[in-house]
C-alpha positions in Angstrom: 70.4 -37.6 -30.6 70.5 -34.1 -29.3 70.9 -31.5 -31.5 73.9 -30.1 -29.6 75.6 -33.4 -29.3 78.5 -32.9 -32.1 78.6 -35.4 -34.8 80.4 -38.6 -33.7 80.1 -38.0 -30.0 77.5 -40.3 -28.7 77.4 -42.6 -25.6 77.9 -40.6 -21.8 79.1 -37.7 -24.2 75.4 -37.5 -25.6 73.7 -34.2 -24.8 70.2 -34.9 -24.2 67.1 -32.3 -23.4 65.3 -29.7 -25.2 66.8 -26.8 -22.6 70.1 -24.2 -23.5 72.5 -23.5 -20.3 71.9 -19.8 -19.4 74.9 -17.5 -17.6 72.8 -15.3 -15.2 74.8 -11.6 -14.9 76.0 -10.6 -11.1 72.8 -9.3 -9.0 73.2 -5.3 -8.5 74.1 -5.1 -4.6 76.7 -7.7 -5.4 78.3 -5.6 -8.3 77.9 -2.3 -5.7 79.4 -4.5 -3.0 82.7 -5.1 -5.2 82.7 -1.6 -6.3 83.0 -0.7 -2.5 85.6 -3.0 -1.8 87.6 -1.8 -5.3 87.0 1.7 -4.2 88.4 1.3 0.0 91.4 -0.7 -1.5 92.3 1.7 -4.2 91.7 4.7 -1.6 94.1 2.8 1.1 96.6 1.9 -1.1 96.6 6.0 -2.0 96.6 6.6 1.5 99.6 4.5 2.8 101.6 5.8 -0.6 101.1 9.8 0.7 102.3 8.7 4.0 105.6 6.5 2.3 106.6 9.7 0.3 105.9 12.3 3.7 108.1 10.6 5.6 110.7 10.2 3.0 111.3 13.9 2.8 110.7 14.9 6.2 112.2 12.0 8.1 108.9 11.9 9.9 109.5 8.7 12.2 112.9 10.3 13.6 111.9 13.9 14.0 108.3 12.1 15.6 110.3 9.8 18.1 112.7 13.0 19.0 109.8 14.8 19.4 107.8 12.8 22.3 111.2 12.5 23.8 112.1 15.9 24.1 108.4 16.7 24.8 108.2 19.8 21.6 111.3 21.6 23.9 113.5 21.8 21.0 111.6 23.9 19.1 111.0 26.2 22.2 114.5 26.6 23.2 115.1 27.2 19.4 112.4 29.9 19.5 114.4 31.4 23.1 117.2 31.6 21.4 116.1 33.9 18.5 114.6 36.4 21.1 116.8 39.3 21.8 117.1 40.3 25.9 115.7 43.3 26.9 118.2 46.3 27.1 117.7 48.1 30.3 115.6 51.7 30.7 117.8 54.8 29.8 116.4 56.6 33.2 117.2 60.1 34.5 120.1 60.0 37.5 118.3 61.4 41.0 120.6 64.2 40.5 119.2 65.2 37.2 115.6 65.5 38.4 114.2 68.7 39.9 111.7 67.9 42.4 109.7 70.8 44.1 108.0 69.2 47.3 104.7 70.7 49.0 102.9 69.6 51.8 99.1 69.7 51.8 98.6 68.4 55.3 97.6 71.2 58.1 101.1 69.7 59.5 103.7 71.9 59.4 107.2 71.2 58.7 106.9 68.5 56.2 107.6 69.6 52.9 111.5 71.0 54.6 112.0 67.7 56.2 110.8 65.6 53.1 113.0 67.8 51.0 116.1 67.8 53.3 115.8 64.1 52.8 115.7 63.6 49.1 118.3 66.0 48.9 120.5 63.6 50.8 119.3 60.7 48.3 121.1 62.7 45.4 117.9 64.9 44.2 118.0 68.3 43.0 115.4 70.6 45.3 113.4 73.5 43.7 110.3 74.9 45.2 109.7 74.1 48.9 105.9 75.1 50.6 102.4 74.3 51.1 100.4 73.3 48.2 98.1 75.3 46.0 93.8 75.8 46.4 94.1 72.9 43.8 95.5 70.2 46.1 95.9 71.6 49.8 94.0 68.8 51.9 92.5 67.1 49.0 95.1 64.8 49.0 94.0 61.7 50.9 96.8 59.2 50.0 100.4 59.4 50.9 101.3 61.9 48.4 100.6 62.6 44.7 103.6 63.1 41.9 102.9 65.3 38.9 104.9 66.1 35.8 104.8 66.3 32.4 103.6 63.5 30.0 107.1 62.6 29.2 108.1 62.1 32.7 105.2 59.4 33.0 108.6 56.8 32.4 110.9 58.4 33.8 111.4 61.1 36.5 108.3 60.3 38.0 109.4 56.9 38.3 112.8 57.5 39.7 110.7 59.5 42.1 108.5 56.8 42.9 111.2 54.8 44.0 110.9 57.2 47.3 107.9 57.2 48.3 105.9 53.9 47.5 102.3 54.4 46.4 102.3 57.3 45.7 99.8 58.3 43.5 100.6 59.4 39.7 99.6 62.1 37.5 100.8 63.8 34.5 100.1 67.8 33.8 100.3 70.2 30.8 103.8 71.2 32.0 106.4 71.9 30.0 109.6 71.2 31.8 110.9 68.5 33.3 110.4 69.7 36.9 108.6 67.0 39.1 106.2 67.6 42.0 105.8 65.9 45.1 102.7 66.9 46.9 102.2 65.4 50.6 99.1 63.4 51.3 96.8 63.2 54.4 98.4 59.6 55.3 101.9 60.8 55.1 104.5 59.5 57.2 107.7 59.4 56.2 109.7 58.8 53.1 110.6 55.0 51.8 113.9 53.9 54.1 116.4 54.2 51.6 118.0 50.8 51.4 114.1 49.8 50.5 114.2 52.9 47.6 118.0 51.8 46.7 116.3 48.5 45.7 113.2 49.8 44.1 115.3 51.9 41.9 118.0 49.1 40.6 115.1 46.9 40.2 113.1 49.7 37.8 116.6 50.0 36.0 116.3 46.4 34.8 114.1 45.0 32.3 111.6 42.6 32.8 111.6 39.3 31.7 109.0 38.0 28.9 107.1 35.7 30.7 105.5 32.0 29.2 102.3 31.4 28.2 100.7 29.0 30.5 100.6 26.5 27.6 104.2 26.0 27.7 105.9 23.4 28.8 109.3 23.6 31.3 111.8 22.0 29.4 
């Protein structure tokens, strides 16, 4: 009999053999193999928990289905209405701008008959002749506007509205007097339903336009 066969066990219950079972311990890529797995699950299960508790709070599913639905437009028309509208440009009347108008064209004649003309259009007329040395045909546009720096936005302008590309140019002045020097390529002044619409149009603000990014809701 066996030394490990207990006393009064004999028979099919008989231990026989010389040799002691031996319990081998888990290779080392199957213990990293289950840390792995351990690690994904417990990482997952983390996961899936933050996303419970987000949507709890924020209602995500709802405010993600309104979302695609709307395509983001609520949140833009929000935005719009939050945005104040433009308040329309404070400009000078016609009849509260002095323009003096000199002709710098060997043509003679023009500065009267350009004058007479914005006179009609509500203007206030000051100097009327030929041009100074500085400007008298050196002018090869239409005509050329100078003022003062502060009537960059606003008498000159108002002006502008007259005689459409013009060119632009602020002096050292000091008053608010605005001059209109004729150009080589001078014909006539803007017709004035065409300068009626120019000026309502510089009256009114315009719009802020989109990016290009934005969607038309």
């Amino acid at each position: 009999m066996s030394m490990l066969t207990p006393p009064g066990m004999g028979g099919k219950y008989r231990i026989t053999g010389d040799k002691y079972p031996r319990m081998r311990r888990p290779s080392g890529r199957r213990r990293i193999a289950l840390a792995v797995v351990a690690s994904a699950t417990v990482v997952g299960l983390f996961g899936w928990g933050t996303l419970q508790l987000i949507d709890v709070f924020t209602g995500g599913d709802k405010a993600s289905a309104a979302s695609r639905a709307t395509g983001g437009c609520d949140r833009g028309r929000a935005a719009d209405a939050t945005v104040p509208k433009p308040k329309p440009k404070a400009l000078p009347r016609p009849g509260q701008i002095t323009v003096n108008v000199f002709n710098a064209t060997p043509r003679g004649g023009l500065a009267k008959n350009t004058a007479d003309e914005l006179k009609k259009r509500g203007f206030t007329i000051g100097e009327v002749g030929n041009a100074t040395k500085a400007y008298d045909k050196k002018v090869k546009g239409i005509g050329l506007l100078l003022g003062a720096g502060a009537a960059a936005d606003t008498a000159i302008p108002v002006l502008g509205t007259q005689l459409a590309g013009a060119e632009r140019k602020a002096d050292g002045r000091k008053n608010g007097e605005v001059d209109l020097v004729i150009g080589t390529q001078f014909k006539n002044l803007a017709k004035k339903e065409d300068a009626d619409k120019a000026l309502a149009a510089l009256a009114k603000p315009k719009p802020t336009s989109t990016s290009s990014g934005e969607k038309n809701c």
